[in-house]
C-alpha positions in Angstrom: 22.2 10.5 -10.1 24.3 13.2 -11.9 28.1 13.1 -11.4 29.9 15.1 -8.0 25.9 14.6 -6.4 24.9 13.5 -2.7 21.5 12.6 -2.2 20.3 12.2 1.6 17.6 10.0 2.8 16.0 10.2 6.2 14.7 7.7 8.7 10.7 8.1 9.9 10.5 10.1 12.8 8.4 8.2 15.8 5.3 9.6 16.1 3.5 9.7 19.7 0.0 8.6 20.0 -1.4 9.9 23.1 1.2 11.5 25.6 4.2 9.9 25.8 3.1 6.8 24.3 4.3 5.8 21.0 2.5 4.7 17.9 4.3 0.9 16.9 7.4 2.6 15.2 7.4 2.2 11.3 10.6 2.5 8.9 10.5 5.2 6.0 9.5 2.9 3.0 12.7 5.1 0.9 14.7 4.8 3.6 14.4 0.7 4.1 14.4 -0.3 0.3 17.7 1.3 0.3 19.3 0.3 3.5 16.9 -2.8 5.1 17.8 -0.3 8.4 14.5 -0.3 11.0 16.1 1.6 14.0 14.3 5.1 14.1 17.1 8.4 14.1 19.1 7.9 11.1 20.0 9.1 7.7 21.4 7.4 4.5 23.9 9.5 2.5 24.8 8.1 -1.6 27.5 10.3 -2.6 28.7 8.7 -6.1 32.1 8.5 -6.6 33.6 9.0 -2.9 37.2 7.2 -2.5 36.3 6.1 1.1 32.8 4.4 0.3 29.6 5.6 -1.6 26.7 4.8 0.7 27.5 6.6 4.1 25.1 5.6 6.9 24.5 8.1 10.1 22.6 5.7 13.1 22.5 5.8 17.3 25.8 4.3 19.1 25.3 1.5 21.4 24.9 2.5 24.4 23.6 0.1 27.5 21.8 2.2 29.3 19.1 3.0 26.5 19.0 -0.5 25.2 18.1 -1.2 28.5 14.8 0.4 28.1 14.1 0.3 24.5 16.1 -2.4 23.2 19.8 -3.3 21.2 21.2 -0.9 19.0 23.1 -2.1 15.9 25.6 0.8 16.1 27.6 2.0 13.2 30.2 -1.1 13.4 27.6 -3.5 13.0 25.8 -1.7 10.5 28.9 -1.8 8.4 29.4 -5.8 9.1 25.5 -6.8 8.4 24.1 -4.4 6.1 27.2 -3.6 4.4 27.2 -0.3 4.9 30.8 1.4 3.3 30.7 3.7 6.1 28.7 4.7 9.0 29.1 7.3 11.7 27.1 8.3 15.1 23.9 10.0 14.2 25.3 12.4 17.4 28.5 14.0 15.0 26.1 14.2 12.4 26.5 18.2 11.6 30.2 18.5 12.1 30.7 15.5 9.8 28.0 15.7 6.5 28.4 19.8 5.7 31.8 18.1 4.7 30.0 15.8 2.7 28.2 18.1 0.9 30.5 20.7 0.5 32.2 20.7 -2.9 29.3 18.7 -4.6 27.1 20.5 -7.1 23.7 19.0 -6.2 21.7 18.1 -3.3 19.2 15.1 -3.8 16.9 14.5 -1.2 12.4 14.7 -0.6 11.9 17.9 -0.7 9.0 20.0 0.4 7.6 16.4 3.0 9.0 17.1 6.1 9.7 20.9 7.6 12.1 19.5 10.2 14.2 17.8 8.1 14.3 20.6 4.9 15.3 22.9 7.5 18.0 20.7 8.4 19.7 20.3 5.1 19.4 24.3 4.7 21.1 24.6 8.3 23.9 22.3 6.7 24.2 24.1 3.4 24.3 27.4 6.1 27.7 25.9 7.3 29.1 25.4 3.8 27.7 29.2 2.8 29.8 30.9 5.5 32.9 29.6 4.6 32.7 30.7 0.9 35.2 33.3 1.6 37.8 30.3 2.5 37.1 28.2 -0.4 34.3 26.8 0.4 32.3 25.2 -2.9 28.0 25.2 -1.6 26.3 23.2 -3.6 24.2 25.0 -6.6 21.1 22.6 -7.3 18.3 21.0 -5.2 16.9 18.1 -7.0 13.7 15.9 -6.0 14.8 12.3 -5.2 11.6 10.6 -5.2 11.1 10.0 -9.1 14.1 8.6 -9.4 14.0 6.0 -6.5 10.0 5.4 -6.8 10.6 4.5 -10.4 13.3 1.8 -8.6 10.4 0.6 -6.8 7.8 0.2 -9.0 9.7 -2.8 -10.3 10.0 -5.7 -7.9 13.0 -8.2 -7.7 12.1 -11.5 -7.0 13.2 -11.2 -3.2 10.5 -8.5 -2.6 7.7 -10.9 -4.8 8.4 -13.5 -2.4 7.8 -11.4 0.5 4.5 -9.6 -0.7 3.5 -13.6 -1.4 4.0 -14.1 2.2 2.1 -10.7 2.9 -1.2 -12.2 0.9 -0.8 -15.5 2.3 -0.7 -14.3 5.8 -3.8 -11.8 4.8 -5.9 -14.9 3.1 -5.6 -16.6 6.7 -7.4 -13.6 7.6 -10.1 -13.5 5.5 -10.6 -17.3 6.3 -11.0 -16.7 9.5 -13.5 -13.8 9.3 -15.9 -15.5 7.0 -15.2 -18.4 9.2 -16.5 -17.0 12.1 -19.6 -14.8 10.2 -22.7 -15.2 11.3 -25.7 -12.4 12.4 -25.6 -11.4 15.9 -22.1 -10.6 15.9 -20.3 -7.5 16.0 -17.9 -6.4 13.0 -15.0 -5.6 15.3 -15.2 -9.7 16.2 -14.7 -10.0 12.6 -11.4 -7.5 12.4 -9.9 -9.3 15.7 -10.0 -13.0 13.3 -8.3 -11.0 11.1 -5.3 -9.4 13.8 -5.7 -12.6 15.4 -4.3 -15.0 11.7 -1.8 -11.4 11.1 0.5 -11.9 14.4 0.2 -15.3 14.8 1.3 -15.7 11.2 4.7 -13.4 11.5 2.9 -9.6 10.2 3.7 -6.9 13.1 0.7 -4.6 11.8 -1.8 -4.5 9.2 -1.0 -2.5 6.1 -3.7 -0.1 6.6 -6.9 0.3 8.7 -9.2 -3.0 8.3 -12.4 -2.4 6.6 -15.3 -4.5 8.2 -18.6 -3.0 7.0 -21.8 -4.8 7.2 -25.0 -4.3 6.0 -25.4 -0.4 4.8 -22.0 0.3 5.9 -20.6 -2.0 2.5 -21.5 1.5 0.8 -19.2 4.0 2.5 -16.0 3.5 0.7 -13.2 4.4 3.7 -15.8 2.7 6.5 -13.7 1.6 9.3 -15.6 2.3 12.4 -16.2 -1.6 12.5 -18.6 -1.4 15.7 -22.3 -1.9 14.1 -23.9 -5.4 14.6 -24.0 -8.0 12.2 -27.5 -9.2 11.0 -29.4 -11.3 9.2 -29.5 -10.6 5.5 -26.4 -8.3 5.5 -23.4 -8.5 3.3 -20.6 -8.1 4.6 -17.0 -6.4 2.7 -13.9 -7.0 4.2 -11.1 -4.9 2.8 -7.9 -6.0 4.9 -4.4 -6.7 4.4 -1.5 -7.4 6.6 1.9 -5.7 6.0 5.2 -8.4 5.7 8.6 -7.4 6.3 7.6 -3.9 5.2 5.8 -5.1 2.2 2.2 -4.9 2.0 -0.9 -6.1 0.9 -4.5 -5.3 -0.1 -7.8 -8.0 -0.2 -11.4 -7.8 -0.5 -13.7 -10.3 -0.6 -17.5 -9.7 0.3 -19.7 -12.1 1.4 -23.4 -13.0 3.0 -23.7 -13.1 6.7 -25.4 -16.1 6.9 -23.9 -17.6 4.3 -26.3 -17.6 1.6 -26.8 -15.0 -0.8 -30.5 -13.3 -1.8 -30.8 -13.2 -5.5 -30.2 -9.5 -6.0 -27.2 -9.7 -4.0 -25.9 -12.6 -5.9 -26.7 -11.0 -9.1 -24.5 -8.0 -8.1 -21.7 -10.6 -6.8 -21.7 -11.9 -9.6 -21.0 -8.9 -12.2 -18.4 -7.7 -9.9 -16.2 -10.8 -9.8 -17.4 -10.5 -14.3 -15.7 -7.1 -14.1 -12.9 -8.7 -11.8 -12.0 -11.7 -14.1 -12.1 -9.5 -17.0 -9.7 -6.7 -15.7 -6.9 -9.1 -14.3 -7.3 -11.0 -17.6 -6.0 -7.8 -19.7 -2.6 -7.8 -17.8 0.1 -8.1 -19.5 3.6 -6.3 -20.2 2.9 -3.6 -22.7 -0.6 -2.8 -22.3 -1.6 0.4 -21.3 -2.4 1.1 -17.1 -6.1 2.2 -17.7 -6.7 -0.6 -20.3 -8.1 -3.1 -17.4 -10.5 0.1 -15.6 -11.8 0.5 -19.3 -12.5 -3.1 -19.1 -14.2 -3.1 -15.7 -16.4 -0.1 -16.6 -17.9 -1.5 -19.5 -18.7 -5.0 -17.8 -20.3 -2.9 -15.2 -22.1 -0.5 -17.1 -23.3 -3.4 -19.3 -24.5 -5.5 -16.6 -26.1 -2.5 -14.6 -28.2 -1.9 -17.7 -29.3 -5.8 -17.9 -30.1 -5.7 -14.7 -32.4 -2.0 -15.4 -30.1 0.1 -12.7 -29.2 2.0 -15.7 -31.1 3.2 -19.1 -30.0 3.6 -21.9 -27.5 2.6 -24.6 -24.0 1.4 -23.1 -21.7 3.3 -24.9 -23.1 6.7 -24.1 -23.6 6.1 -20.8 -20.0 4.9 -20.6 -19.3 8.2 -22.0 -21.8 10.2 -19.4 -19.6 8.6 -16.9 -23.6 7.2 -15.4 -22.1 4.0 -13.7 -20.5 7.0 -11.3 -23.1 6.4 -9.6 -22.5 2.5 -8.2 -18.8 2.5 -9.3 -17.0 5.4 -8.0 -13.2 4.3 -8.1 -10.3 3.2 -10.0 -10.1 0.1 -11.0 -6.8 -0.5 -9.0 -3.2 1.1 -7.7 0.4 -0.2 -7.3 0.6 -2.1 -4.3 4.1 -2.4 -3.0 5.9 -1.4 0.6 3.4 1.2 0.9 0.1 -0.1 0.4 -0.9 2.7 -2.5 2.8 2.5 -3.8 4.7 4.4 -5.3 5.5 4.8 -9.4 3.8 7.5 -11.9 0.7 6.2 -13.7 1.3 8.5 -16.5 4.2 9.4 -18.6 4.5 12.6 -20.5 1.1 12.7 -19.8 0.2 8.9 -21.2 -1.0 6.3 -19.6 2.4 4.4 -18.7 2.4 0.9 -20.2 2.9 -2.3 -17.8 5.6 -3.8 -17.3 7.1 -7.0 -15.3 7.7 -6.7 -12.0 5.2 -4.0 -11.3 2.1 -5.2 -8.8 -1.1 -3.7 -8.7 -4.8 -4.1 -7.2 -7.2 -5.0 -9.4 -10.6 -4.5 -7.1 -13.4 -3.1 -8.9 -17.4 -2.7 -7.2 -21.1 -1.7 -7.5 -22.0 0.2 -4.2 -25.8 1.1 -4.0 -26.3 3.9 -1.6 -29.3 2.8 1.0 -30.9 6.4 -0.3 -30.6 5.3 -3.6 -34.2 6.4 -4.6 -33.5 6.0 -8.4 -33.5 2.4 -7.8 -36.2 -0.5 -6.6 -35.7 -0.9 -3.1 -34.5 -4.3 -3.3 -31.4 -3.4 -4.4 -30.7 -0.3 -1.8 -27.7 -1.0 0.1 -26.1 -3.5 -1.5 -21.6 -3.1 -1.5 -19.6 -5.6 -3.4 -16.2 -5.1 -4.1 -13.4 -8.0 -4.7 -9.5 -7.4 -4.8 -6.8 -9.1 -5.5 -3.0 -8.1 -5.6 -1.6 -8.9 -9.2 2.1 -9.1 -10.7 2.7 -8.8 -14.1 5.0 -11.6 -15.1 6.6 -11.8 -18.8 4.0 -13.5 -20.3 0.7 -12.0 -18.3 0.2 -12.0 -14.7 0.0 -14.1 -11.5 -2.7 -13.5 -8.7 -0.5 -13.3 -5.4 -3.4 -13.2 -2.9 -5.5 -16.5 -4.2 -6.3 -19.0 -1.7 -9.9 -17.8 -0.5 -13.3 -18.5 -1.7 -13.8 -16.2 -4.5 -16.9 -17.9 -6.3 -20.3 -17.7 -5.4 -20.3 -21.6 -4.9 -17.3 -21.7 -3.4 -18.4 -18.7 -0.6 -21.4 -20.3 0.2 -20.2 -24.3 0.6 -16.9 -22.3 2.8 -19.2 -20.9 4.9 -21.7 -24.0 5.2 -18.4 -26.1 6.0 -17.8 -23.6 8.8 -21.0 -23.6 10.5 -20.9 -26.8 11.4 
């Protein structure tokens, strides 16, 4: 931050889901990297250079009578004592105490332009400062955006957050174990999802990451499925994209597999170039090489095996270059994966793709999906959906898979699931 700044960070509102009744309540990602605070109705202020204490925190007073419903309050005291806090003040005094803050300081940081409420609030207090100009009053001159500078904090991990988003992917590979586990035709995908919740909680995770993904059959095609309530049957493939969410740190698996644990031989020979495309992408990680470098890599496996197995015509560098595999292979090869599940961090730099470095984590989940209308195609292959993630860290000398653990392999799916049914 620029000298004689203050830059203001907000709490996450809690958000109702029906009525009066509350969705689980959530911490602001910004918000807890910086303070590790999860009580609802606060606000963080840095203000460099401050004789009394830097990092100023704003939080709800004890007070019994609300803890009695909705649980203990750390208070500002304690705040100070456990999360060391230099200074902290009742959320309740909050606009007679931070227009003093502000005033005399030259800029503002804070997220603009994501939350009416709360940009109307830092206006209301710059309102105070502006009608006392005539008394000596020094508003501040400059808004600036906060977010580049603390996402770029965040794209790097420290080993403290590594070890959590290992716990995240353990917790999740439980999951998946479970699911594929419990497969078999006759079943309905939302039995699948509750093995997943089921090895979540009982693991430690509050909450998954994001909506579970259980699509069967057809359904492996529709990238965002999560309806989850279509039966299970014989022949199907099912993709589970699922990942439970750690101590505010996420994470972000996919593993597909045959119903009835045995794959046909078109779905096998699909599998298979997939996990090809996989192997190959996570293989290019490394510190200095460039983000799109392992997509590049996954598109040309693709295209290549699409064309050997006649989905596509035609010679592979041109249709690379037609962009053809669009078709089965409609996403990016992958995205930061940190506290928020699609993290946070610029993928480009002066309009370059930015180059890796250690500490970051990304997906790495590439996929042929073959639309059931696919009439371009022989009918045996017509709603086929593959895709495999893992979460990845790029260490100093390459990269480490943080999700491993589950049958990946076509061998090692099919004796898993064998060893299950019995």
């Amino acid at each position: 931050m620029e000298p004689n700044s203050i830059a203001l960070v907000a709490s996450a509102p809690a958000r109702l889901r029906n009525g009066d009744a509350e969705y689980l309540y959530r911490q602001n990602s910004d918000f807890h990297y910086l303070t590790a605070f999860t009580e609802e109705n606060a606000l963080l202020a840095l203000i460099p250079g401050r004789k009394q204490g830097e990092a100023v925190l704003f939080c709800q007073e004890k007070n019994k009578e609300k803890e009695l419903w909705t649980g203990v309050l750390k208070g500002p005291d304690v705040a100070c004592e456990e999360l060391l806090f230099d200074d902290a003040f009742p959320i309740s005094d909050i606009d007679d105490i931070l227009p003093g803050l502000i005033e005399g300081r030259d800029r503002v940081y804070y997220s603009m332009g994501k939350d009416d409420q709360f940009d109307n609030q830092v206006m209301d207090w710059v309102k105070v400062i502006r009608s006392k100009v005539k008394m000596g009053a020094h508003p501040p001159g400059e808004f600036l955006v906060l977010d580049h500078l603390l996402h770029e904090l965040r794209l790097i991990k420290s080993t403290n957050e590594i070890k959590l988003m290992e716990k995240a992917a353990k917790i999740s590979a439980e999951g998946h174990k479970r699911a594929m586990a419990y497969c078999k035709p006759g079943i309905k995908e939302y039995e699948l999802e509750a093995e997943l919740l089921y090895a979540f909680i009982r693991n430690g995770s509050r909450a998954p990451a994001y909506s579970s993904i259980v699509a069967a059959g057809d359904n492996a095609c529709i990238l965002h499925y999560c309806e989850n309530n279509a039966e299970i049957k014989e022949g199907d493939l099912i993709l589970i994209d699922a990942g439970c969410e750690y101590e505010h740190y996420a994470s972000d698996i996919t593993r597909t597999f045959p119903a009835s644990g045995k794959f046909s031989q078109e779905q096998k020979a699909i599998y298979e170039l997939v996990l090809k495309a996989q192997a190959a992408s996570i293989e290019a990680i490394a510190p200095g090489v460039p983000w799109d470098e392992p997509h590049n890599i996954s598109v040309k496996v693709i295209t290549q095996g699409l064309v050997k197995l006649g989905l596509l015509k035609g010679r592979v560098n041109q249709l690379i270059k037609d962009e053809a595999y669009r078709d089965f292979y409609m996403h990016r090869v992958g995205h930061w994966i940190g506290m928020d599940v699609h993290d946070v961090g610029d993928y480009k730099i002066d309009d370059n793709w930015r180059l890796m470095e250690p500490g970051m984590v990304t997906t790495i989940e590439p996929g042929i999906y073959i639309a059931p209308d696919n009439k371009k195609v022989a009918k045996k292959w017509r709603g086929i959906g593959v895709r495999i993630e893992d979460d990845i860290l790029v260490t100093k000398k390459g990269y480490k898979i943080l999700s491993s653990g589950i049958p990946k392999t076509v061998k090692e799916i099919e004796t898993f699931m064998a060893g299950a049914a019995h």
